[in-house]
MIBA-654208 format. One record per residue (C-alpha): residue in three letters; y, x, z; residue number from 1. Coordinates in nm, 3 decimals, padded with zeros to 5 digits. Example, Ala and Ser with C-alpha at 12.3 -4.5 7.8 and 13.67 -1.06 7.14 Angstrom:
NODE code       y       x       z pos
NODE  ALA -00.450  01.230  00.780   1
NODE  SER -00.106  01.367  00.714   2
//
This chain:
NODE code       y       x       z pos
NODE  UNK  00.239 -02.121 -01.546   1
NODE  UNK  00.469 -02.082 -01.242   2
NODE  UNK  00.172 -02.031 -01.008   3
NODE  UNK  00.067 -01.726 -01.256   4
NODE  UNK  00.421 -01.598 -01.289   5
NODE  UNK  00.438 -01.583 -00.884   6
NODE  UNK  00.118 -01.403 -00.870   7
NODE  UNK  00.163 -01.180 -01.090   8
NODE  UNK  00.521 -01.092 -00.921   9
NODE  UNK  00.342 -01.072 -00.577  10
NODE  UNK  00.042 -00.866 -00.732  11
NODE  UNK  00.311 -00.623 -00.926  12
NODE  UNK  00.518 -00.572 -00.577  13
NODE  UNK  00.226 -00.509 -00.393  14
NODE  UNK  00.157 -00.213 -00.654  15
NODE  UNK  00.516 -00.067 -00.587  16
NODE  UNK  00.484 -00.112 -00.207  17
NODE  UNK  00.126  00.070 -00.194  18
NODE  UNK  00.276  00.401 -00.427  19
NODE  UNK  00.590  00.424 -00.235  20
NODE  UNK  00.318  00.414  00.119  21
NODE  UNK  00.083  00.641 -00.057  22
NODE  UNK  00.371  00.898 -00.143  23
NODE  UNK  00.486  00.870  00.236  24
NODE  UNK  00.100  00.926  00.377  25
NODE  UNK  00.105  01.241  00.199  26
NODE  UNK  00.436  01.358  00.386  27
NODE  UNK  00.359  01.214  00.707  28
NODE  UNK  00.280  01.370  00.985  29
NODE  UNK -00.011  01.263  01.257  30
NODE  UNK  00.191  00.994  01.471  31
NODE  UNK  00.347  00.852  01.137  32
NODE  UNK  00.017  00.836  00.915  33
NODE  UNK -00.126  00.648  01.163  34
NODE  UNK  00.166  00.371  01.110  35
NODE  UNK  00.176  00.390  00.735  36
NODE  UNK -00.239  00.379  00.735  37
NODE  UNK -00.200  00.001  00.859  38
NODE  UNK  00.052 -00.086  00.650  39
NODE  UNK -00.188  00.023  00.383  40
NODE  UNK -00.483 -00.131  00.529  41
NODE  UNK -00.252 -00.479  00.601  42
NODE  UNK -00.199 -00.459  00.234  43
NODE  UNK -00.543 -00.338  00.092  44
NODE  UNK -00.796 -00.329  00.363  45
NODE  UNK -01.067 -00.208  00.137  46
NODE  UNK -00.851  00.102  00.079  47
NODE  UNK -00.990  00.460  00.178  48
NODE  UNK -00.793  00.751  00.193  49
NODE  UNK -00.954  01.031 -00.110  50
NODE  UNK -01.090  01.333  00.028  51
NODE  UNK -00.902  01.621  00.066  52
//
């Protein structure tokens, strides 16, 4: 049960972490997205960005 509790802590911050980097790719501006795109990637490296 402690295993599953720590998962699902790590899975729930990852969540947080990857809206907060989303909302900051959308602000960002060239030299920046690059930065926050491998954060995103380090995160969720099966992650595309949606077409504009």
């Amino acid at each position: 049960m402690v295993e599953r509790k720590i998962e699902l802590r790590r899975r729930r911050s990852r969540a947080h972490k990857m809206s907060k980097l989303k909302a900051k790719l959308v602000k960002a501006k060239d030299k920046d997205r690059d930065a926050i795109l491998g954060k995103i990637h380090r995160i969720s490296p099966w992650w595309k960005e949606p077409a504009k």
